[in-house]
N, C-alpha and C positions, 0 to 999 in steps of 0.2 A: 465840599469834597474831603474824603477823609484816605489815611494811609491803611496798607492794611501789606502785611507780608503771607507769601504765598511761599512754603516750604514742606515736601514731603507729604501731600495731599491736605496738609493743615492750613491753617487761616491765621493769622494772629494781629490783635490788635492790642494797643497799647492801652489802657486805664484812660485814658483824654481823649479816645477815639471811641472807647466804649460809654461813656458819657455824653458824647457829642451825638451818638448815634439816638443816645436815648432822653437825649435833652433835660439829663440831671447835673448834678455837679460831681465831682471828682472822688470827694468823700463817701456820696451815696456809693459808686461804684465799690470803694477800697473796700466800707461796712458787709456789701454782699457780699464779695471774696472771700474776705474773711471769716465771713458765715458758711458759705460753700464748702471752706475747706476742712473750716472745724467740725460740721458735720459729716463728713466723711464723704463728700458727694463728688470730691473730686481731690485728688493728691495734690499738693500744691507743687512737689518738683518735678510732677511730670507734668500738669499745664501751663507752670509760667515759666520762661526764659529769659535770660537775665540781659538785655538790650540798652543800649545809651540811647539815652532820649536827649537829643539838642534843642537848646531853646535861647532863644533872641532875647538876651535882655539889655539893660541900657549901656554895662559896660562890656557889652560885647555876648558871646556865648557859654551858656553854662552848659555842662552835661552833665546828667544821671543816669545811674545804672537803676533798671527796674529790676 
């Protein structure tokens, strides 16, 4: 089961969700982004949004902002 935010007819998912969907790892996804963007195929501050990601670790919860 994966997250997915539903806002303004948009879809958005996180880098760990896009990976999980496509059963690679974390960096493949970052690598194509970063490709996407530098060639001009998509803006980067008009498709990412800058969201905390929570995550469970052993001493407790850490967050990042994407």
């Amino acid at each position: 089961m994966v997250s997915v935010i539903y806002n303004n007819e948009d879809f958005w998912f996180t880098q760990d969700v896009i990976a999980e969907l496509f059963a690679v790892n974390l960096q493949t996804i970052t690598k194509h982004l970063k490709n996407i963007c530098n060639d001009g195929v998509l803006v980067k501050g008009v498709t990412c949004s800058k969201m905390e990601q929570v995550q469970k670790e052993e001493n407790g919860n850490v967050k990042r902002t994407l």
